[in-house]
C-alpha positions, -999 to +999 in steps of 0.1 A: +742+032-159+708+047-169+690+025-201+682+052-227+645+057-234+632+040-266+623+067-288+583+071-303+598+059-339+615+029-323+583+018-304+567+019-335+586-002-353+582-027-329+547-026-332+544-027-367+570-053-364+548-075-342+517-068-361+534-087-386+541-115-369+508-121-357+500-118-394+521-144-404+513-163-374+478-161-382+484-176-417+502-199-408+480-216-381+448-205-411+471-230-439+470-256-412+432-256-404+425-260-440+448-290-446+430-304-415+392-297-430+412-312-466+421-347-444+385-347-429+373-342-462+351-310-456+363-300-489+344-323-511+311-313-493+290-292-515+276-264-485+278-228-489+304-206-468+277-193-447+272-234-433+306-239-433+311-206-410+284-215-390+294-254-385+336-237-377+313-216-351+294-245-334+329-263-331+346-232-317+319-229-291+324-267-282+358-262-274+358-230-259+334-244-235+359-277-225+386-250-219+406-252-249+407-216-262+438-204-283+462-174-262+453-152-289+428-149-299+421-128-331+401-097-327+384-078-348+357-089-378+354-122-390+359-123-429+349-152-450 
């Protein structure tokens, strides 16, 4: 018995669908990166967000370098 096709619309919904997930994905791993900097007490430092990003950064490269990158990474601009 032959599958239907899935139609443009339906593909679509899917990816939006997924796009939304990642979102919330993304969010949710973001909440629990800050609760982590909270324990390590980065939140009582007084640096601006442009040494904060650039320390986050430093660490990133540390670990990318051991081999522990995330499986998704986020594309696009970084916001901060």
């Amino acid at each position: 018995m032959a599958r239907k096709p899935k139609s443009v619309v339906d593909i679509d919904k899917e990816i939006e669908a997924l796009k939304a997930a990642r979102a919330a994905a993304m969010d949710a791993r973001a909440a629990h990166i800050g609760k982590l900097a909270a324990k390590a007490e980065l939140t009582m430092l007084d640096m601006s967000d442009a040494d904060l990003l650039e320390a986050f950064k430093t660490i990133a490269v540390r670990f990318r370098k051991q081999g522990a990158t995330p499986a998704a990474a986020p594309h696009g601009p970084t916001t901060a």
